[in-house]
C-alpha positions as a printed NumPy array, in Angstrom:
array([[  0.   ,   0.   ,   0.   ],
       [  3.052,   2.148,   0.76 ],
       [  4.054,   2.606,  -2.567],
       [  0.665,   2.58 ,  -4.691],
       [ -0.328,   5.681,  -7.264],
       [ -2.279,   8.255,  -5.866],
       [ -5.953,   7.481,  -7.212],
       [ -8.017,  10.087,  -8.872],
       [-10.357,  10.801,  -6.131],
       [ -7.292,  11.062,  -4.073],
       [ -5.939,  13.541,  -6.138],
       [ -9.214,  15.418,  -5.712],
       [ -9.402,  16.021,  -2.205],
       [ -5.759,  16.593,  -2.516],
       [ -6.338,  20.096,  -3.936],
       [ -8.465,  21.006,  -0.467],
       [ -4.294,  20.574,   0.852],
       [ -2.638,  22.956,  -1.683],
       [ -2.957,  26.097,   0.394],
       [  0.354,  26.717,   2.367],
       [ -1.225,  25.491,   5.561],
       [ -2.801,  22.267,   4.531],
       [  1.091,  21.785,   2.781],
       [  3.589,  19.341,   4.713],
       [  5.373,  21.35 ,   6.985],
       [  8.775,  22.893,   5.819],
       [ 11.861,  20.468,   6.413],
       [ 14.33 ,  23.116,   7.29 ],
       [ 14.784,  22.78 ,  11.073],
       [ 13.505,  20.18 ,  11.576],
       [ 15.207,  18.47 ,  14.663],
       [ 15.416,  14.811,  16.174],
       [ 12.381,  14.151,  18.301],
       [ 14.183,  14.082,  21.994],
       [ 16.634,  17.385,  20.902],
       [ 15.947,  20.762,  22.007],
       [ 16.484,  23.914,  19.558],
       [ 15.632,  27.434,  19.789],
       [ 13.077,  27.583,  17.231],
       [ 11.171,  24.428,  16.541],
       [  7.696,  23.585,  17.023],
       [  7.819,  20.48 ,  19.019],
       [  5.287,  20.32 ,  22.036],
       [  6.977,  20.237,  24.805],
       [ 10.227,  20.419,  23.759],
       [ 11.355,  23.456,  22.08 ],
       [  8.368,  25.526,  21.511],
       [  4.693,  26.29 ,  19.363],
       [  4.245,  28.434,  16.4  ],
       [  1.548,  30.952,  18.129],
       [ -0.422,  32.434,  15.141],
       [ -3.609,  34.091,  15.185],
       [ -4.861,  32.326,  12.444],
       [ -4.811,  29.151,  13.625],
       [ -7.548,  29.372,  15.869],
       [ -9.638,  26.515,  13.447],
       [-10.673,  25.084,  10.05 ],
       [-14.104,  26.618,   8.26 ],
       [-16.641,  24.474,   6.284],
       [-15.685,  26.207,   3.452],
       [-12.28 ,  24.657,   3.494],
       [-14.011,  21.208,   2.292],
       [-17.201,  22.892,   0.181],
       [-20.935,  21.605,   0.482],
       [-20.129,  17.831,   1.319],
       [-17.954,  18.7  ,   4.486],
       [-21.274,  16.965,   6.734],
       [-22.071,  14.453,   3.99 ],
       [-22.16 ,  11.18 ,   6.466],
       [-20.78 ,  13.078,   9.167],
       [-21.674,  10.812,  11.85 ],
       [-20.719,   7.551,  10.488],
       [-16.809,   9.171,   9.738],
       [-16.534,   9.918,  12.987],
       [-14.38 ,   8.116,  15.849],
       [-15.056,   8.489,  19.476],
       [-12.648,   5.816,  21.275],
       [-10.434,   2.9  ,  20.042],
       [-13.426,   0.822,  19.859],
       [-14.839,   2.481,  17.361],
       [-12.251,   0.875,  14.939],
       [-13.374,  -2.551,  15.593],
       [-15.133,  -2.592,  12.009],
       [-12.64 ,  -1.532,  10.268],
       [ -9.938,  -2.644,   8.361],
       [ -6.851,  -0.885,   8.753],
       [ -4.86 ,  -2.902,   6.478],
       [ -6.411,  -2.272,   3.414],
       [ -8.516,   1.122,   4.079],
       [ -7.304,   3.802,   1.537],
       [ -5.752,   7.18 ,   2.084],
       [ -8.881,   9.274,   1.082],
       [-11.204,   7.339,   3.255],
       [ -8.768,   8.266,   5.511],
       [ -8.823,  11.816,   5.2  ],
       [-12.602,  11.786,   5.638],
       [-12.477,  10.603,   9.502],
       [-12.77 ,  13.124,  12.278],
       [-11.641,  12.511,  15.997],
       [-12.642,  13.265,  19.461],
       [ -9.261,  14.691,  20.277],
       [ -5.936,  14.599,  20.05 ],
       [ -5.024,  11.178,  21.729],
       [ -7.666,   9.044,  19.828],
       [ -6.333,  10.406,  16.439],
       [ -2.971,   9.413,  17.757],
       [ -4.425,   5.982,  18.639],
       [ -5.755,   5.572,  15.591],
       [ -2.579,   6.222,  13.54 ],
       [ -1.111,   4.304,  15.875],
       [ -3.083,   1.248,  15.185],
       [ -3.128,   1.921,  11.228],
       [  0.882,   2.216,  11.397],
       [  0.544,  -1.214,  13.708],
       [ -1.537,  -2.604,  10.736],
       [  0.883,  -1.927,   7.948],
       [  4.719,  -2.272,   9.257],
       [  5.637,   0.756,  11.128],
       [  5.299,   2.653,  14.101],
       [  4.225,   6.442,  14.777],
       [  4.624,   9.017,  17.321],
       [  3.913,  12.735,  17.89 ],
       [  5.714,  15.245,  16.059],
       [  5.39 ,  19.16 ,  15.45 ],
       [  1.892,  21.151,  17.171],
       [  0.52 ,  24.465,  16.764],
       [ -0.808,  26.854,  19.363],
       [ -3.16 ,  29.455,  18.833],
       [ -2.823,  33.185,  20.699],
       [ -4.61 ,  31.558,  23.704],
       [ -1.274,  29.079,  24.047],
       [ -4.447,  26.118,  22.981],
       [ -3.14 ,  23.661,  20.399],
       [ -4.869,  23.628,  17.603],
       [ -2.673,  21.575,  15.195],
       [ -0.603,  18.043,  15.806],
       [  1.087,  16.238,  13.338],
       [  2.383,  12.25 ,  13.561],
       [  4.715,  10.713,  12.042],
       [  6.355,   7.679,  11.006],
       [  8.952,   6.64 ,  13.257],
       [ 11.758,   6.61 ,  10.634],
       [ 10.832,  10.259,   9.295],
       [ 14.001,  13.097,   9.996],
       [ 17.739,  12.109,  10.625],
       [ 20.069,  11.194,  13.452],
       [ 22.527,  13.973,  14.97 ],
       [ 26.034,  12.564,  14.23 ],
       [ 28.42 ,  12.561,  17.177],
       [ 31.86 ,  13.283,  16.03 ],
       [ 33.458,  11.875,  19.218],
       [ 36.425,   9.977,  18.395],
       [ 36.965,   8.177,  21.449],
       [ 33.88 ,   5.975,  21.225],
       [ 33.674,   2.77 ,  23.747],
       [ 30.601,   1.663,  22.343],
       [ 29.631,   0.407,  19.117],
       [ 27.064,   3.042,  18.006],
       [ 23.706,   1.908,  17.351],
       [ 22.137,   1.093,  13.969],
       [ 20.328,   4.143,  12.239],
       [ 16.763,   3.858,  11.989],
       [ 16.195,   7.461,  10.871],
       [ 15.885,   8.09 ,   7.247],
       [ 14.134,  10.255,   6.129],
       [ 10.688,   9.028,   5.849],
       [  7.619,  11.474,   4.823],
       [  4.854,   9.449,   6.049],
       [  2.708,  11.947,   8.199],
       [ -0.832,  12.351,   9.261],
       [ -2.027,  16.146,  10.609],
       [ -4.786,  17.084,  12.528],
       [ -6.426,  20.105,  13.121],
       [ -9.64 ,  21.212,  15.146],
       [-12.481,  22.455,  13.155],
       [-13.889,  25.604,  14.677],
       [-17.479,  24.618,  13.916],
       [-17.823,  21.349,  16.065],
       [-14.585,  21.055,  17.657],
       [-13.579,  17.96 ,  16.12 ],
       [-10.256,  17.049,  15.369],
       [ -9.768,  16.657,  11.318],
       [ -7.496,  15.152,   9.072],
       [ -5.825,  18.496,   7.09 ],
       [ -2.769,  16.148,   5.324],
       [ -2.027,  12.765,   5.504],
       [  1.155,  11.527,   2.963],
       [  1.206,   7.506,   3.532],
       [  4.155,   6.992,   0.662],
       [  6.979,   5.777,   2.786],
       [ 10.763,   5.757,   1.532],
       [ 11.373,   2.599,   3.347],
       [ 10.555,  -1.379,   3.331],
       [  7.663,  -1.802,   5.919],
       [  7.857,  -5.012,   8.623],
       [  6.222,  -7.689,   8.638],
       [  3.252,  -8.306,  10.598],
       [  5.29 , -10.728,  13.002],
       [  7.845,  -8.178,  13.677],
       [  5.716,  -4.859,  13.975],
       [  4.806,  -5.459,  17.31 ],
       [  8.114,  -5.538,  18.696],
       [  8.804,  -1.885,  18.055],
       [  8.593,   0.037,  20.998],
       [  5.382,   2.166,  19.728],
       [  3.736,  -1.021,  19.712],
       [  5.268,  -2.631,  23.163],
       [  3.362,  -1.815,  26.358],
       [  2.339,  -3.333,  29.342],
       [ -1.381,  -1.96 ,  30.834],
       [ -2.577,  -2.512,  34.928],
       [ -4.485,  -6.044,  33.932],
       [ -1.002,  -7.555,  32.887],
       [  0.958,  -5.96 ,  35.711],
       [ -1.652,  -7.007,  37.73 ],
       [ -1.762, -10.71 ,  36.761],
       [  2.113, -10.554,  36.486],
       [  3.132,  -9.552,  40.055],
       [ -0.087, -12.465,  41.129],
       [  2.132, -15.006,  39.492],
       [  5.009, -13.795,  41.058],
       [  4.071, -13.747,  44.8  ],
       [  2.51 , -17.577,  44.415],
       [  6.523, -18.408,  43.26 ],
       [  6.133, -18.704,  39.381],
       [  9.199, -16.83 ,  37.25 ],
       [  9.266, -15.015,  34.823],
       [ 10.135, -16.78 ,  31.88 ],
       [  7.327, -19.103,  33.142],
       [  5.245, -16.103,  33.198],
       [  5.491, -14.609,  29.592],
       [  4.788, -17.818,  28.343],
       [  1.661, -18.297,  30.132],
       [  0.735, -15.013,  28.599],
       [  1.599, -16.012,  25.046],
       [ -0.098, -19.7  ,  24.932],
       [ -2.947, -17.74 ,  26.515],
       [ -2.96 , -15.261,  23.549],
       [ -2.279, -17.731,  20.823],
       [  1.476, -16.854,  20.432],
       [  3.772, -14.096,  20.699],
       [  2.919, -11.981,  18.05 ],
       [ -0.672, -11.741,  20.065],
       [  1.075, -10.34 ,  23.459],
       [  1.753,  -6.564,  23.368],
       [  4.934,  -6.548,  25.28 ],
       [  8.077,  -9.104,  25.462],
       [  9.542, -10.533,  28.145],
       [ 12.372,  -8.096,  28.152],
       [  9.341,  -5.581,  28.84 ],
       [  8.337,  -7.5  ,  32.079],
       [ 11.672,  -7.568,  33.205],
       [ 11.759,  -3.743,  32.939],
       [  8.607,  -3.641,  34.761],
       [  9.88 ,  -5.538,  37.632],
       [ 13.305,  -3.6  ,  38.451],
       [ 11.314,  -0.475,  38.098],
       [  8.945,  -2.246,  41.109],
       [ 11.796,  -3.258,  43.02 ],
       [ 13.308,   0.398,  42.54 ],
       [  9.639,   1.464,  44.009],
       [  9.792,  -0.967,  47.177],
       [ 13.304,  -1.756,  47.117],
       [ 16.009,  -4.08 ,  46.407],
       [ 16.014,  -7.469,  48.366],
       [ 19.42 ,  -6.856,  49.276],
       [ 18.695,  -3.392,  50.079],
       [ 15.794,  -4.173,  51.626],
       [ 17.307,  -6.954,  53.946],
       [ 19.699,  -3.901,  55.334],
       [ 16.85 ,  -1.612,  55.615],
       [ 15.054,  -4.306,  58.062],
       [ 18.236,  -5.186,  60.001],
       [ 18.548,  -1.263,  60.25 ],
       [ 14.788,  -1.09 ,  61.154],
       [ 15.33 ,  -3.347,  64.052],
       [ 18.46 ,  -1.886,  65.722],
       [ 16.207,   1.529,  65.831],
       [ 13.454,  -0.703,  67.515],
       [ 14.873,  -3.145,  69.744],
       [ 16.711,  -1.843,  72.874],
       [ 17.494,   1.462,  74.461],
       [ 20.609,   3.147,  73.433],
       [ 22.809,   4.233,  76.569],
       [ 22.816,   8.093,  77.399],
       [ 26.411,   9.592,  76.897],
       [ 25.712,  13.167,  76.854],
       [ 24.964,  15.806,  79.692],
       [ 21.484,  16.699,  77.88 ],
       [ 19.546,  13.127,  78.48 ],
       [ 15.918,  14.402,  78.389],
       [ 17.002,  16.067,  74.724],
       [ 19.182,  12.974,  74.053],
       [ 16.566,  10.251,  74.626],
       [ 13.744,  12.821,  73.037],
       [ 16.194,  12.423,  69.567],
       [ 16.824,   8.41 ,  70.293],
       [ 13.262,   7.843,  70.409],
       [ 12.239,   9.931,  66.942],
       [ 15.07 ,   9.667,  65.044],
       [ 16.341,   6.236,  63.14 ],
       [ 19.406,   4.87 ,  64.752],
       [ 21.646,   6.136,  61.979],
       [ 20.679,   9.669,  61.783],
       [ 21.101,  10.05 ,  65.686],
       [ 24.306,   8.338,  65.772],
       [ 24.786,  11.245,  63.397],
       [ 22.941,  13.886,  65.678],
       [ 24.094,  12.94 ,  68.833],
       [ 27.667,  14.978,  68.494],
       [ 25.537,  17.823,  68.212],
       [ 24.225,  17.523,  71.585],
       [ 27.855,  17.535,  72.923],
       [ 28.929,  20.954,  71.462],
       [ 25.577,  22.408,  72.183],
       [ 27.137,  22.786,  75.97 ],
       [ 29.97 ,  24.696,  74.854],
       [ 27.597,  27.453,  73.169],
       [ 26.15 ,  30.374,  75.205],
       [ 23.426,  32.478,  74.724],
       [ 24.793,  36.34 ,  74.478],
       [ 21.529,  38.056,  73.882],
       [ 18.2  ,  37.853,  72.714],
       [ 16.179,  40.179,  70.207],
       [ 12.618,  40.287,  69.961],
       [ 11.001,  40.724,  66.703],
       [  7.055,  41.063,  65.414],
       [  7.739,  37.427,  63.85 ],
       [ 10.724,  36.066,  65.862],
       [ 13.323,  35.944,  68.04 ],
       [ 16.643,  35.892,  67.488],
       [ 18.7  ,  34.216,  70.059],
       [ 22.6  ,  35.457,  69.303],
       [ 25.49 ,  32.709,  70.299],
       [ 28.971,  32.551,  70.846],
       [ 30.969,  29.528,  71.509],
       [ 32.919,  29.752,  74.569],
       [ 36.641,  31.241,  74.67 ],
       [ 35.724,  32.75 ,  71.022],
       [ 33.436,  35.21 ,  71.293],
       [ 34.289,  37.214,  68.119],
       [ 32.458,  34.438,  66.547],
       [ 28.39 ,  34.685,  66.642],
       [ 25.375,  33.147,  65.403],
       [ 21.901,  33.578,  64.843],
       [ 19.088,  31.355,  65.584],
       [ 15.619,  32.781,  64.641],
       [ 12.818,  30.983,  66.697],
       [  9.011,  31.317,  65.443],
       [  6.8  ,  30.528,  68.503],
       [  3.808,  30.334,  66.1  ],
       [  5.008,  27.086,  64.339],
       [  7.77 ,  26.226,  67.065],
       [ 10.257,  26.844,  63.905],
       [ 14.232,  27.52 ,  64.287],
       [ 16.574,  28.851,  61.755],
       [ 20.48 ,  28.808,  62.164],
       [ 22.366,  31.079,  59.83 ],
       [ 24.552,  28.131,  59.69 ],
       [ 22.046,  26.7  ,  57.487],
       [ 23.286,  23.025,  58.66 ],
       [ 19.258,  21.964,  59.248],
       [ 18.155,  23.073,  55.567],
       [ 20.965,  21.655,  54.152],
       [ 21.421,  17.921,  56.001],
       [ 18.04 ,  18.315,  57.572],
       [ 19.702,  17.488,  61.193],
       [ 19.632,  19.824,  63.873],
       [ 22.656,  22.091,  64.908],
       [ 24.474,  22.751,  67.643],
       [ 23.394,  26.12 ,  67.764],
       [ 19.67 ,  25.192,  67.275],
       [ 20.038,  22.659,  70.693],
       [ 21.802,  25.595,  72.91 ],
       [ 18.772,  27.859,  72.129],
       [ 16.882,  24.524,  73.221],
       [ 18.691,  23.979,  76.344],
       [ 18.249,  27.954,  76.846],
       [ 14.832,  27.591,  76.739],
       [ 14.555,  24.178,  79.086],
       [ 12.755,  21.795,  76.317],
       [ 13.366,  18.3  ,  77.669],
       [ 12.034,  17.168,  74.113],
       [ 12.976,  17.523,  70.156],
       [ 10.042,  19.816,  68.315],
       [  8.844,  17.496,  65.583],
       [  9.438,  20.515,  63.271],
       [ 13.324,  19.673,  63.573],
       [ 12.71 ,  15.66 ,  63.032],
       [ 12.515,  15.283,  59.09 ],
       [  9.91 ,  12.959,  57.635],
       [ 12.575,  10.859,  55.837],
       [ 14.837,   9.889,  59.244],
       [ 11.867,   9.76 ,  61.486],
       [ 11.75 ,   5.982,  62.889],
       [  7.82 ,   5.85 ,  61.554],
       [  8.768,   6.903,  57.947],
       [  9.18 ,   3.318,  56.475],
       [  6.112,   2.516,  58.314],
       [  4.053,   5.2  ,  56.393],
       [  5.578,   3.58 ,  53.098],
       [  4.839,  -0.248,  53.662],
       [  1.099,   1.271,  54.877],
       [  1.087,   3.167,  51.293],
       [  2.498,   0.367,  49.532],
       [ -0.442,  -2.022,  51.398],
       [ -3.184,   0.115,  50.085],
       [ -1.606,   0.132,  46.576],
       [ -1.555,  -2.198,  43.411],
       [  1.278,  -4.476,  44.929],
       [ -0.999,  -5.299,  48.333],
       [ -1.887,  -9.585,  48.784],
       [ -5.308, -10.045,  48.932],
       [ -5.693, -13.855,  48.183],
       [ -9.334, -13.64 ,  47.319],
       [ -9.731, -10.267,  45.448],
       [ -6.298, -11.367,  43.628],
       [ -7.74 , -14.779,  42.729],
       [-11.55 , -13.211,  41.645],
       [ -9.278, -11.152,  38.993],
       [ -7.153, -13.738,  38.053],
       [-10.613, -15.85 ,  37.18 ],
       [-12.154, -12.777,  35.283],
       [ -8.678, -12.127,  32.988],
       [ -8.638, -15.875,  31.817],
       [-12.626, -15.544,  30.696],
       [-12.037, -12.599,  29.064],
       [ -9.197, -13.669,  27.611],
       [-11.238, -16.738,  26.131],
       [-13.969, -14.105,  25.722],
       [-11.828, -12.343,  23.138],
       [-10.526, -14.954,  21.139],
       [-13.828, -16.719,  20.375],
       [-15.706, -12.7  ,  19.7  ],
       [-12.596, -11.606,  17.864],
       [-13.397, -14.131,  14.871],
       [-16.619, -12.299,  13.825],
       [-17.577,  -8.779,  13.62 ],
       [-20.787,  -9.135,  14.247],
       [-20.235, -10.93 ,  17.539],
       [-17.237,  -8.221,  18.336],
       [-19.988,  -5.46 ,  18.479],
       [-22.54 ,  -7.503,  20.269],
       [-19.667,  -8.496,  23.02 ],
       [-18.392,  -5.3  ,  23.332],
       [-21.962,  -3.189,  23.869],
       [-22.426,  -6.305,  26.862],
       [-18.982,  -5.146,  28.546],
       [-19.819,  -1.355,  28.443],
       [-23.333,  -2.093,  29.684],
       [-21.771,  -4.54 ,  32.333],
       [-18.844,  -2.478,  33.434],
       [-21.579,   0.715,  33.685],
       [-23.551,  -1.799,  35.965],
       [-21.221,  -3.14 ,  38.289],
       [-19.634,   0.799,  38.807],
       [-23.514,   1.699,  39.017],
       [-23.85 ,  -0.736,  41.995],
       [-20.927,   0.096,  44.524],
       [-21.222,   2.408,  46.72 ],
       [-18.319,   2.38 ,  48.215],
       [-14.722,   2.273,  46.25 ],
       [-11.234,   1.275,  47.605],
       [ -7.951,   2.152,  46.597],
       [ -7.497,  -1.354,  44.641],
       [-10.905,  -0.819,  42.647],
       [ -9.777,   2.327,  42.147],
       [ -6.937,   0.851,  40.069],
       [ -8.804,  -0.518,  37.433],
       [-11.614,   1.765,  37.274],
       [ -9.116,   4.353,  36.065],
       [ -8.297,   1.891,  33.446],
       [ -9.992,   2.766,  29.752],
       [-11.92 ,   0.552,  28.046],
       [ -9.915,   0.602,  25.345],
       [ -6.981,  -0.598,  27.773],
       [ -9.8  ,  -3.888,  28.496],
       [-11.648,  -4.95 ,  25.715],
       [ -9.075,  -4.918,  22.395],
       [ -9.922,  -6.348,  18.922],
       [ -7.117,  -8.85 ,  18.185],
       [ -7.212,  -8.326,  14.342],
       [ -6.6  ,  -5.2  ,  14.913],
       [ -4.315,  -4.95 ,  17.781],
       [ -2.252,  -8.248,  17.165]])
């Protein structure tokens, strides 16, 4: 399809493209995706082209037949292309379709570059004089060059150019009228060979891993099962690889980035040792302050007051010279003993019970300072303010993170776990047997929406674990294989 002749009716609505904004965009600066330039239109990256003519598209752009079957060319989710074919559809039926917004025309182009041997992602935008995009082109993911590095002294080998050039692009625009998102240019002449349908899905467009198979993934992997054990229950359940979206190189990604969440288990076999020398046993007072000294034992982990403790030791060789009061503070001035050409100040807010040092030690190791305990001692506190114990080195931080962590997606709940582990193998079947017929596909999928609207209909009461997949899209749960895989 790549490299077919332009038919005449494509060459018709062609002409509706001639004007200089409806043209492909100029290739003179154009830039690698992840660079930064003064000057270039990426989104997000180096900047928009703010014009005030770009606030939207008029009728007149596309003449009398602009509405002609208006509602039947337009797509609202991803499950709107179940009908369709995306491998063979042509480029002016493709011109004809409208959008929601942004993302499902980039999920569509997505799928259609799935479909035929490439992948896509987001290229140059437009913003109107409101800073509102109003334009977004996609492209293939071949299209522009690499940036040569001229570094001699290379210790890698450098990796294998995929850039080349490559035209292919699809633009969008909103139409002012009914704020849909139309199709202004789309070029689908690629200068390259496109994959086969075996390989497409291993480009990293196409790769992803959504909350059901994370879900099911980390369930397998608390009963014992590993993970090459895992991926290939996932592929015999989808009828072979090419049917998962993600390889097992994927799920290995996913787990380090979990264990970079929770922690290591090397790490976190230190952490617990640490954890219990901070909660078994009393550590023996060695300081003149021992109210102050056991009020810092008790809050801080045993680390960070092995670290603080010194501090309570040269707080007794600091005196307090004076004392100036202040509408907000006061500010306690100290000298150490012997040296009193030396000073500091230690600004206490009663409001808040807050201390600043101009020694700036707290703000920038977040322990206490000497200074900061002789005002303390000054003003007979027996006990630490919890203003000066940071969140991080309190003894009840890790606490707050397992409790977090509990009420999160990597909690054990044996039954809820095994009641979704039971669902994603019938919907898997589900999916394979509706897949085969597109008039079962439609039937299938109005049931889920009507059933998924039902069950959210009937609870009242949502925890943190439902809310995990109701924020999932239904796009993300019910997927047409022939178009997906």
């Amino acid at each position: 399809m790549s490299y077919t002749k332009v038919s005449l009716l494509e060459k018709e609505l062609d002409r509706y493209y001639n004007n200089s904004m409806y043209a492909p965009f100029e290739e003179e600066g154009v830039v690698e995706e992840n660079a930064a330039s003064d000057g270039d239109d990426f989104e997000g990256v180096g900047g928009h082209s703010a014009e005030s003519g770009a606030e939207g598209i008029d009728d007149d752009v596309y003449g009398d037949g602009f509405y002609d079957n208006w509602e039947e060319r337009g797509i609202d989710r991803l499950t709107d292309l179940g009908c369709m074919n995306l491998k063979e559809i042509r480029a002016d039926h493709i011109k004809m379709l409208h959008f929601a917004d942004r993302e499902v025309a980039f999920a569509f182009y997505n799928l259609y570059a799935k479909m035929n041997g490439f992948a896509a992602r987001r290229y140059r935008s437009r913003r109107n004089m409101n800073n509102e995009v109003t334009q977004q082109s996609f492209v293939c993911f071949r299209q522009g060059f690499r940036k040569h590095n001229d570094c001699e002294e290379r210790k890698r080998e450098p990796k294998p150019e995929t850039r080349c050039g490559c035209e292919a692009e699809m633009r969008v625009h909103v139409h002012r009228e009914s704020g849909r998102w139309i199709i202004i240019y789309f070029q689908e002449v690629h200068n390259h060979k496109m994959l086969e349908d075996t390989l497409t899905f291993m480009l990293p467009g196409h790769r992803m891993m959504n909350a059901a198979a994370i879900n099911q993934m980390n369930m397998m992997l608390k009963v014992g099962i590993r993970t090459p054990q895992i991926y290939a229950s996932f592929v015999q359940t989808a009828g072979g690889h090419e049917n998962v979206p993600f390889l097992k190189r994927d799920m290995y990604n996913q787990i380090d980035k979990q264990r970079k969440l929770i922690g290591g288990d090397a790490k976190s076999s230190r952490e617990a040792h640490t954890d219990l020398q901070s909660i078994v046993g009393d550590l023996v007072m060695q300081t003149p302050l021992h109210a102050l000294e056991r009020s810092a034992a008790n809050s801080l982990t045993r680390e960070i007051f092995l670290l603080f403790r010194p501090m309570l030791s040269r707080a007794c060789t600091l005196k307090v010279r004076s004392c100036t009061y202040t509408p907000m503070c006061k500010i306690y001035t100290l000298s150490r003993s012997g040296d009193a050409q030396r000073e500091w100040q230690v600004s206490h807010y009663p409001n808040g019970t807050f201390f600043k040092c101009s020694c700036m030690r707290m703000e920038s190791l977040g322990i206490p300072c000497d200074h900061i305990v002789a005002v303390l001692v000054h003003m007979d506190a027996t006990e630490i303010p919890s203003t000066l114990v940071l969140g991080r080195w309190s003894k009840d931080a890790r606490s707050k993170v397992r409790e977090f962590m509990e009420k999160g997606p990597f909690c054990w709940d044996s039954m809820v776990n095994c009641r979704n582990w039971m669902l994603n193998d019938l919907c898997r079947e589900l999916c394979v047997v509706a897949s085969n017929d597109a008039d079962q596909f439609v039937q299938v999928t109005q049931k889920i929406r009507n059933e998924i609207s039902r069950v959210k209909g009937s609870v009242k009461e949502v925890g943190e674990r439902a809310n995990v997949v109701g924020s999932s899209t239904l796009e993300e749960c019910v997927r047409d294989p022939n178009i997906l895989f």
